[in-house]
C-alpha positions as CSV (number, residue, x, y, z in Angstrom):
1,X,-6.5,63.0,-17.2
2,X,-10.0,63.1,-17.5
3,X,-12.6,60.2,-17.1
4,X,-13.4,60.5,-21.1
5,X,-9.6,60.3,-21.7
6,X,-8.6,57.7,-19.3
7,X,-11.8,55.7,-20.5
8,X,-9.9,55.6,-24.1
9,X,-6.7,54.6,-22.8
10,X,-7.7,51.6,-21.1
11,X,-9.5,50.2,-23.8
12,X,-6.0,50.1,-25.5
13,X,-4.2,49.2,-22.7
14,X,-6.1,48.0,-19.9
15,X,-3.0,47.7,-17.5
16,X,-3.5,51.4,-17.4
17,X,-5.6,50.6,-14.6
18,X,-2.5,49.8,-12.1
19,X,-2.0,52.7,-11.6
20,X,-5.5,55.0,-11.8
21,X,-7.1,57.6,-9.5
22,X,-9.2,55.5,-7.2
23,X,-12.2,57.1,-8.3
24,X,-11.2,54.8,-11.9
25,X,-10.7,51.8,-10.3
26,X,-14.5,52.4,-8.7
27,X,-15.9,53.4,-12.1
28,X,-17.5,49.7,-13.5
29,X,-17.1,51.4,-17.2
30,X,-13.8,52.2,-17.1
31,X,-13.2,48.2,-15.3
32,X,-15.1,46.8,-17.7
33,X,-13.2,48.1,-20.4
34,X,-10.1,47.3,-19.1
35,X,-10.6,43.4,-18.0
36,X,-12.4,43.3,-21.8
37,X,-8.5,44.1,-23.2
38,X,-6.6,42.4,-20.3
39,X,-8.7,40.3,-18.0
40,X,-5.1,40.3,-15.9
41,X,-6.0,44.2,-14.6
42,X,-9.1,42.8,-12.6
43,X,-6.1,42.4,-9.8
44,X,-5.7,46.5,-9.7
45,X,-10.3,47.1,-9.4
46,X,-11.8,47.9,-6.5
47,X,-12.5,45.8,-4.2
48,X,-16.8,46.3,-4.7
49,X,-15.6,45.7,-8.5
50,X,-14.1,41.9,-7.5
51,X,-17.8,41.5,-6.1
52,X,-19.6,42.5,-9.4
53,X,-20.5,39.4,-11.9
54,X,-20.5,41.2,-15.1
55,X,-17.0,42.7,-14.5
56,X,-15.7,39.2,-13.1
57,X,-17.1,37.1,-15.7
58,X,-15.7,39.7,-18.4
59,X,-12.1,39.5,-16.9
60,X,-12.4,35.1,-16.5
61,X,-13.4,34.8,-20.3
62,X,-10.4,37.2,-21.1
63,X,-7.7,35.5,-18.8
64,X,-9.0,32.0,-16.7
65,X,-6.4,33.2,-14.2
66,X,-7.9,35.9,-13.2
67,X,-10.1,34.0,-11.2
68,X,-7.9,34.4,-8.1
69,X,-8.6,37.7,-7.8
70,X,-12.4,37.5,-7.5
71,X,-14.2,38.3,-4.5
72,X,-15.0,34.9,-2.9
73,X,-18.4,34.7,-3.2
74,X,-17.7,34.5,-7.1
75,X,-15.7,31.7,-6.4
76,X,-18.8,30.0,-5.6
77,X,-20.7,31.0,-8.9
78,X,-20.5,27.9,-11.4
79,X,-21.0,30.3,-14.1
80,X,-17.5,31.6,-13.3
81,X,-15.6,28.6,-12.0
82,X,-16.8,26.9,-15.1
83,X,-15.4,29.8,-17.2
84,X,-11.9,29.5,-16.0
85,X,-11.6,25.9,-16.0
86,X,-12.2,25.3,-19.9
87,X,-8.8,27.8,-20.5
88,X,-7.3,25.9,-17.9
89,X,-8.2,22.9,-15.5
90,X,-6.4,23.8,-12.4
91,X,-7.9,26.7,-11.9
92,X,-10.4,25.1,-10.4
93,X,-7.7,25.8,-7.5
94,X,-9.0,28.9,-6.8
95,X,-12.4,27.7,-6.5
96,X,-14.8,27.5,-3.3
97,X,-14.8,24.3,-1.9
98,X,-18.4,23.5,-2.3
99,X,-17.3,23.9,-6.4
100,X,-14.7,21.6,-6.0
101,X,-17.5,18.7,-4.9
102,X,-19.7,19.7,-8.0
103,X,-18.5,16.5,-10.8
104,X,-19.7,18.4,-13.8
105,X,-17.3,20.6,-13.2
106,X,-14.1,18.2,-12.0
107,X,-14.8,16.8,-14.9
108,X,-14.2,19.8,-16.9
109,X,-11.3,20.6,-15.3
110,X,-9.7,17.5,-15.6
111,X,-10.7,17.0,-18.9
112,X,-8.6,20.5,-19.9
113,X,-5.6,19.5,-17.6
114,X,-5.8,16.3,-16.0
115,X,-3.2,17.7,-12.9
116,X,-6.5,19.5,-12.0
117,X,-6.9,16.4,-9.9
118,X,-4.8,17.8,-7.0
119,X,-7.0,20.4,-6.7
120,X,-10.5,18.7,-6.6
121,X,-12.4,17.0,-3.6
122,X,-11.3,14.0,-2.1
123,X,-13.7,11.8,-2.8
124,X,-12.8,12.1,-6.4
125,X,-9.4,11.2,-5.5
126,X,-10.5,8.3,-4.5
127,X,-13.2,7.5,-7.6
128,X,-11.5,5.2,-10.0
129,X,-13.3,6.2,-13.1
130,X,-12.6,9.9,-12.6
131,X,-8.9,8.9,-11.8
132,X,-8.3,6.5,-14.8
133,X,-9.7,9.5,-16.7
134,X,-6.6,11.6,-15.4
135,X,-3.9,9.3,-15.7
136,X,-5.1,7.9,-19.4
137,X,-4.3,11.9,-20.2
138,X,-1.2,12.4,-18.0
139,X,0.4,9.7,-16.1
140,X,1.8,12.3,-13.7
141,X,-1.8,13.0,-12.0
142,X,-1.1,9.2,-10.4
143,X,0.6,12.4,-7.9
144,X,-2.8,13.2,-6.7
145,X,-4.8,10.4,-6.7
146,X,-5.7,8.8,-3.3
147,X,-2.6,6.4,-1.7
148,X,-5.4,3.4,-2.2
149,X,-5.4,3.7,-6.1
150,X,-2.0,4.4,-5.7
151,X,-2.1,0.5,-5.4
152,X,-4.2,-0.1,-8.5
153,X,-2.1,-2.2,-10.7
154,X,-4.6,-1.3,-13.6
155,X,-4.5,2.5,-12.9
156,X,-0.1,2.6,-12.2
157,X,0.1,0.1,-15.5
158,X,-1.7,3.1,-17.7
159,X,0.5,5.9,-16.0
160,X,3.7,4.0,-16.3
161,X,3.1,3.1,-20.4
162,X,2.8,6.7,-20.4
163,X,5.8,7.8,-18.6
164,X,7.8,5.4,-16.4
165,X,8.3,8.1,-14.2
166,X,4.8,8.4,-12.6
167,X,6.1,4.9,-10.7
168,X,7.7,7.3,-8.5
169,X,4.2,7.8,-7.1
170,X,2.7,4.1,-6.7
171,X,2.7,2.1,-4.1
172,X,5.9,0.2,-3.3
173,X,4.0,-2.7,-3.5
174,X,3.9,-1.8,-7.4
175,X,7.3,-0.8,-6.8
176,X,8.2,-4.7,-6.6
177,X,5.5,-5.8,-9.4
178,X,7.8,-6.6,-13.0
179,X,5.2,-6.5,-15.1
180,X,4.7,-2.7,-13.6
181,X,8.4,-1.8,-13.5
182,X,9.4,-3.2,-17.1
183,X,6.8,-1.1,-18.1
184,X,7.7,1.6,-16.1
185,X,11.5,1.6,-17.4
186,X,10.8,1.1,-21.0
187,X,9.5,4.8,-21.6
188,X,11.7,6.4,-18.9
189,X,14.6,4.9,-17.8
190,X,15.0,6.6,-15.2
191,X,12.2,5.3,-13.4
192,X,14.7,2.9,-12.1
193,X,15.4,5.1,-9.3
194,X,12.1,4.3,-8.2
195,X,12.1,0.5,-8.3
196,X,12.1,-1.4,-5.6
197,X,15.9,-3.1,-4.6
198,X,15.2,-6.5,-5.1
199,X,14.3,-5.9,-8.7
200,X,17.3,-3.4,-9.4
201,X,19.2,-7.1,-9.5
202,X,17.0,-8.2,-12.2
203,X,19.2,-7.9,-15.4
204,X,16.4,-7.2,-17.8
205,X,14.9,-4.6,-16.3
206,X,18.5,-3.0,-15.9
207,X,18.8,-3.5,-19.9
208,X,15.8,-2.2,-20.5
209,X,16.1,1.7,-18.5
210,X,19.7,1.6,-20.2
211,X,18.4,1.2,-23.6
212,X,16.0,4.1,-22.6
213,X,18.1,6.6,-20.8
214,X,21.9,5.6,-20.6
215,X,22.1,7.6,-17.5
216,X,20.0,5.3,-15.6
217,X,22.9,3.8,-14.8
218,X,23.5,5.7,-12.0
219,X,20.5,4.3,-9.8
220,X,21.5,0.5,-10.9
221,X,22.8,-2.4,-8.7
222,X,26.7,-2.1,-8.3
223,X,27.1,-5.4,-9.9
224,X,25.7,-4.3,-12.8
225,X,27.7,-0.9,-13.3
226,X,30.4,-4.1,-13.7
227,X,28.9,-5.9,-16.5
228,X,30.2,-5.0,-19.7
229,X,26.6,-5.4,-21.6
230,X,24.8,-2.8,-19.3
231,X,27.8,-0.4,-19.4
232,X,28.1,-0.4,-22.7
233,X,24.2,-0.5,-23.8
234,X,23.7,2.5,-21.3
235,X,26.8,4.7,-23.1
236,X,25.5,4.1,-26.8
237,X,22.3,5.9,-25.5
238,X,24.0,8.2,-23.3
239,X,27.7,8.6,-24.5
240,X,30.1,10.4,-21.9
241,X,27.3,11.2,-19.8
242,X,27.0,7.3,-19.0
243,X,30.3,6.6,-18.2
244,X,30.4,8.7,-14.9
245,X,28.3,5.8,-13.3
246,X,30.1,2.9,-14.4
247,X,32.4,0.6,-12.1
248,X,36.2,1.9,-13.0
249,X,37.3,-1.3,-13.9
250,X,35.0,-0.7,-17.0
251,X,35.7,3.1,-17.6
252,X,38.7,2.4,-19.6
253,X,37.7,-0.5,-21.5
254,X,38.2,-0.2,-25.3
255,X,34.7,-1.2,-26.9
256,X,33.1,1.5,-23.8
257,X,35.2,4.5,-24.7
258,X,35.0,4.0,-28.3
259,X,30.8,3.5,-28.0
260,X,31.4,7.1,-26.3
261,X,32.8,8.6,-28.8
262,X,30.1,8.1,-31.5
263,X,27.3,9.3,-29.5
């Protein structure tokens, strides 16, 4: 195929490129039109190509993704970086390091995916503003904050109305708060897994991740897989599912079995 030819075919199908002559995969016209209908094909350039701005920035505004493929001393351009992280926060993975310190663009990136988080410099992990930002859009970047805001009972209180589940990642001294935990088990019973024992005695909160998710029965106290009000709340969410983790003296009561059957 000649460079006319092949020059048409990519601009239909730019993963045409995979498998090019080397002499295309040099050729910044015949790149160019390829990342411009499938930014993905920037992987199969040349290597000088990953180094070129124009082609780079051409593929990024096509597919964020891309960006991992860029030579790394794109990975430094803010032009780029930026580019990437407004499809897609985390992207600001593949970043250079220096990038990852610069706020206007964590901000970015955690403004389009708040998980972006993990990926950032440290000392944002450890900014409260910039994590409260995170957590108030997904409680599960709590992950990636740093261990002491882990302890914030202000910053774990906004994940866990959110998702209960992000308690999985606060400190256990928030672990063996109430106020945090009935919180936590109210929009995802099975956060109970997470709390801490001496509160997996406390009735209400037992009630509570039932009423949510009948299958958080499993990670309750023993005594309470034995009361009849906790059994039977957790198999009208549940049904069948529930009764696995009940205390056998329960598993054949009448009221139970027939609340499993209407689920």
């Amino acid at each position: 195929m000649d460079r006319k030819e092949f020059l048409e075919t990519v601009k239909q199908d730019g993963y045409a490129l995979e498998n090019a002559e080397t002499k295309f995969k040099k050729d910044k016209e015949i790149v160019l039109a390829a990342v411009n209908q499938n930014g993905a094909v920037l992987e199969y350039a040349d290597n000088s190509l990953k180094k070129d701005k124009e082609v780079v920035l051409a593929a990024v505004k096509n597919s964020g993704a891309v960006i991992e493929f860029a030579d790394k001393s794109l990975k430094k351009d803010k032009e780029i970086v930026m580019t990437a992280i407004k499809e897609m926060g985390y992207y600001i993975e593949h970043a250079d390091a220096s990038l990852k310190k610069d706020k206007e663009l964590v901000l970015a990136a955690i403004k389009s995916d708040a998980n972006a988080l993990e990926y950032v410099d440290a000392s944002f992990k450890k900014d409260k503003k910039i994590v409260l930002m995170a957590v108030s859009s997904k409680s599960s970047a709590l992950e990636f904050a740093d261990n002491s805001l882990k302890k914030d009972k202000e910053i774990v209180m906004i994940a866990v109305k959110q998702n209960g589940y992000s308690l999985k990642y606060a400190d256990n001294s928030l672990k063996k708060d109430r106020e945090v935990v009935l919180e936590a088990v109210k929009t995802n019973g099975n956060s109970l897994d997470f709390v801490d024992t001496s509160l997996k005695k406390d009735k209400e909160i037992t009630l509570n991740a039932v009423k949510n998710e009948g299958r958080s029965l499993e990670y309750a106290d023993d005594s309470f897989k034995k009361d009849k009000e906790i059994v039977l709340a957790a198999v009208i969410q549940a049904g069948v599912d529930a009764i696995e983790f009940a205390d056998k003296s329960l598993k054949k009561d009448k009221d139970i079995v027939k609340a499993s059957k209407k689920k």
